[in-house]
N, C-alpha and C positions, 0 to 999 in steps of 0.2 A: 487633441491634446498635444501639448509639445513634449520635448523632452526633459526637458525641464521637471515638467509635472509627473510624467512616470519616472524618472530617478525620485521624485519624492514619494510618490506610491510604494516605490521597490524600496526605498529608505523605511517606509513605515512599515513594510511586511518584514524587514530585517527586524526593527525595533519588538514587533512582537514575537518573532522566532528567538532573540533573545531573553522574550520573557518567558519563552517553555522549557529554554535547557536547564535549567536547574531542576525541573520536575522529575527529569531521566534519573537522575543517581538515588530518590528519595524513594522510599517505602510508603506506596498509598493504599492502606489498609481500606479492604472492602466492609461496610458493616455488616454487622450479623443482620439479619432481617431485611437488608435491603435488595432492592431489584437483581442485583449483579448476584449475591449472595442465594436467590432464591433461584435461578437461575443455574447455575455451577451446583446445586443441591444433590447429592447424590451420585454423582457424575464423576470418575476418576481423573484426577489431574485438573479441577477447574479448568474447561475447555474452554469457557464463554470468555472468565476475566482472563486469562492466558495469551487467547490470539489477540483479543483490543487492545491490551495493555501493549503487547511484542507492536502491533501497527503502528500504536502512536511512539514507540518507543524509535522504529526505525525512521517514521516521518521525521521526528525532529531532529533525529542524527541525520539526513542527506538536506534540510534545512539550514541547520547550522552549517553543513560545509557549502551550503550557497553562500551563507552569513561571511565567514570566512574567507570564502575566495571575493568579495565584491570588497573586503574590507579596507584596502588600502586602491587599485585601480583594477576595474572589473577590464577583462579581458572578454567580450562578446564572441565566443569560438561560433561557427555557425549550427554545429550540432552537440558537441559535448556538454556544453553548460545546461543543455536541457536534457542531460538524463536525471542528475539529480531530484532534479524538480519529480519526471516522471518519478523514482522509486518514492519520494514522500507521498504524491498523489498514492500513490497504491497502496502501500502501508497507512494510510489516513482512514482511503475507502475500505478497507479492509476494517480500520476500528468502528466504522459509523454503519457498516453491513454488520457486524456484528452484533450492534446496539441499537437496531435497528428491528421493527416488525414485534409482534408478540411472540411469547417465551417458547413456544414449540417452534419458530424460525430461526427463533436466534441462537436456541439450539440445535437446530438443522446446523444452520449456517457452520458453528463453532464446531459440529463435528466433522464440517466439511473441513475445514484448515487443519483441524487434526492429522486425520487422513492422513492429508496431500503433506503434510510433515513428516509422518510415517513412510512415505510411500519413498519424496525425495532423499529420507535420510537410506530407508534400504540400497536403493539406486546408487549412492553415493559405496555404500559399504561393497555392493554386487561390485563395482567397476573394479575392487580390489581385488577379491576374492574368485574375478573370473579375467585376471591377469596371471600365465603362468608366472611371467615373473616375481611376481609377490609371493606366489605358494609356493614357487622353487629356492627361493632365497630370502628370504623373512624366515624368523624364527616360528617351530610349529606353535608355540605358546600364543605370538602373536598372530599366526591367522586360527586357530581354535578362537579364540575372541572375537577376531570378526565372525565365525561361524556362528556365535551363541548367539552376539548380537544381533544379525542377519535371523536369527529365528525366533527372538525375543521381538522383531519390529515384526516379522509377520503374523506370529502371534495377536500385536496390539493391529496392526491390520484389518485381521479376520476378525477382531471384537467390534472394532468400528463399524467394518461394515454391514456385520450381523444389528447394530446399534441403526444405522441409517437407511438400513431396507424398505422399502415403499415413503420413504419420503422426498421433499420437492426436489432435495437438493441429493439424492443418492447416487448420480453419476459422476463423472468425472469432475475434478475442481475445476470450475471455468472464471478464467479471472477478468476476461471480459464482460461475463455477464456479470460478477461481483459490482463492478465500476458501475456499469447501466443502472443497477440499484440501488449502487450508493447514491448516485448523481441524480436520480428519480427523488432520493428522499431529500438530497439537499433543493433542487429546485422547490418540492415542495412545503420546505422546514420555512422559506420567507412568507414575508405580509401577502406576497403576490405568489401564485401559481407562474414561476418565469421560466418558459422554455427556453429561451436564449441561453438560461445557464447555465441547463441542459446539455445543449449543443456545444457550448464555449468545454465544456469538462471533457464530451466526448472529443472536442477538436482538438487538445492542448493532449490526452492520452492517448491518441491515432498516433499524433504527430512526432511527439516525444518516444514513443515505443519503435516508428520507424529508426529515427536516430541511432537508439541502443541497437538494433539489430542490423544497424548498417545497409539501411534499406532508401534508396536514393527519390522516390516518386513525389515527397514531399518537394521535390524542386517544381514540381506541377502544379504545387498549389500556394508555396511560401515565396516571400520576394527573393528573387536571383539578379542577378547582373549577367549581362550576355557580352562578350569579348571576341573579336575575331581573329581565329587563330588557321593557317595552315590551310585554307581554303574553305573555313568553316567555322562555326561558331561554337563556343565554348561556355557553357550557363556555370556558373558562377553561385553557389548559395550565398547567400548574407543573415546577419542578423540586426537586429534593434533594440534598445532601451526596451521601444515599446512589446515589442515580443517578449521578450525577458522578462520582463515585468509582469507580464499576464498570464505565462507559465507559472512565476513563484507566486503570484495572485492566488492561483487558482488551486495550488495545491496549500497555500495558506487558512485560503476557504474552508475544505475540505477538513484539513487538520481542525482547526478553530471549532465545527462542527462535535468534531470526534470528541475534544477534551468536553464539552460541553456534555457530551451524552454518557463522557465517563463518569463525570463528577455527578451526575443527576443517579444514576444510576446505580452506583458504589456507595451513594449516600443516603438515598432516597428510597422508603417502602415502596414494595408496586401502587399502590394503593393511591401514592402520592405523586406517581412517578409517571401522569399524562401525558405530559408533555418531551418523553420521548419515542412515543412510536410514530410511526412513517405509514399513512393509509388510512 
């Protein structure tokens, strides 16, 4: 394909990422009776609809600011324009693993994100609390609060995990294995069983996850330019339309899946609700 045709691809993946931002700001009531509903049943804090809805909700905020930055002359950076893309992939796969498998995994699943919510928000609170300088010089009213707080997340900790004990997903949150099963269900959600796009999901979050962590090897596998410099030679990363393009593709895909399994599911009795599990 030329370049030509992937600027029209990445124009048509814009055009539909602008038809999702408007969904962010609305109230999409779950029905009574329905799959999502039956689901979150007895469950403190809707855990199922909670984490799908936050995925799809952060996919289409690092969307839009793809949307945004191509919209007057895209600048192809050779690694930074593909993190965005990576965090909508992840938050997407995160809605479509959640809304995915039958209701004892997908509440696996949804206790799993809880968790690791719990877990990072204590983390976050600990970093204060085990800074003398916060507890030497902060008011004691406000570190007593981080204290309550810091015991009110372990408390909801030790529920979860008493809630998750002997189940698939009872260890630590792995979000690479989340992706492998989203990307399991979307290869299998088409007409065809297609490994290819399979591999194209794991290749596009290998590669994008290096970038964010500042991690160079993708020069070994992505197109570089080589210069010689100083008595040696100097690799060069690049990028392309067509790279670009297949990144916001691919986390487009994903996302597209998700709303798909939101609406079936949020609306739809289980009863009636086939045609969202995965297996």
């Amino acid at each position: 394909m030329s370049e030509e045709q992937w600027l029209k691809r990445l124009e048509r993946s814009i055009t539909t990422i602008r038809g999702w931002e408007p969904r962010m700001s609305e109230h999409e009531p779950v029905a009574p009776g329905s799959s999502l509903a039956k689901d979150d049943e007895g469950l403190i804090g809707y855990p199922v609809r909670s984490a799908a809805r936050y995925g799809l909700i952060t996919a289409v905020d690092h969307l839009g600011l793809i949307a945004d930055l191509a919209k007057d002359e895209l600048t192809l950076r050779p690694s930074a324009i593909f993190t965005p893309a990576r965090a909508a992939l992840l938050g997407s796969s995160q809605a479509v693993w959640i809304l995915t498998g039958r209701r004892p995994q997908r509440i696996d699943r949804s206790l799993a994100v809880a968790l690791d919510e719990r877990i990072q928000h204590r983390t976050f609170i600990r970093d204060h609390l085990n800074d003398a300088y916060v507890t030497d010089n902060f008011s004691s009213g406000f570190v007593h609060d981080l204290r309550r707080v810091d015991a009110e997340l372990t408390d909801e900790i030790n529920r979860l995990n008493a809630l998750r004990k002997g189940t698939a997903y009872s260890g630590k949150f792995d979000t690479t294995r989340m992706m492998r099963e989203a990307a399991a269900h979307l290869t299998k959600a088409g007409e065809v069983d297609d490994q290819w796009m399979r591999l194209a999901l794991s290749y596009e979050w290998r590669i994008a996850s290096a970038a964010a962590h500042a991690r160079s090897w993708p020069m070994q596998v992505r197109k570089t330019e080589t210069v010689s410099a100083g008595g040696g030679d100097i690799r060069r990363m690049t990028s392309s339309v067509e790279e670009f393009a297949k990144s916001v593709g691919v986390a487009v895909l994903m996302t597209s899946e998700a709303w798909r399994l939101w609406d079936l599911r949020r609306e739809m009795a289980d009863s009636f609700c086939w045609n969202c599990w995965s297996g």
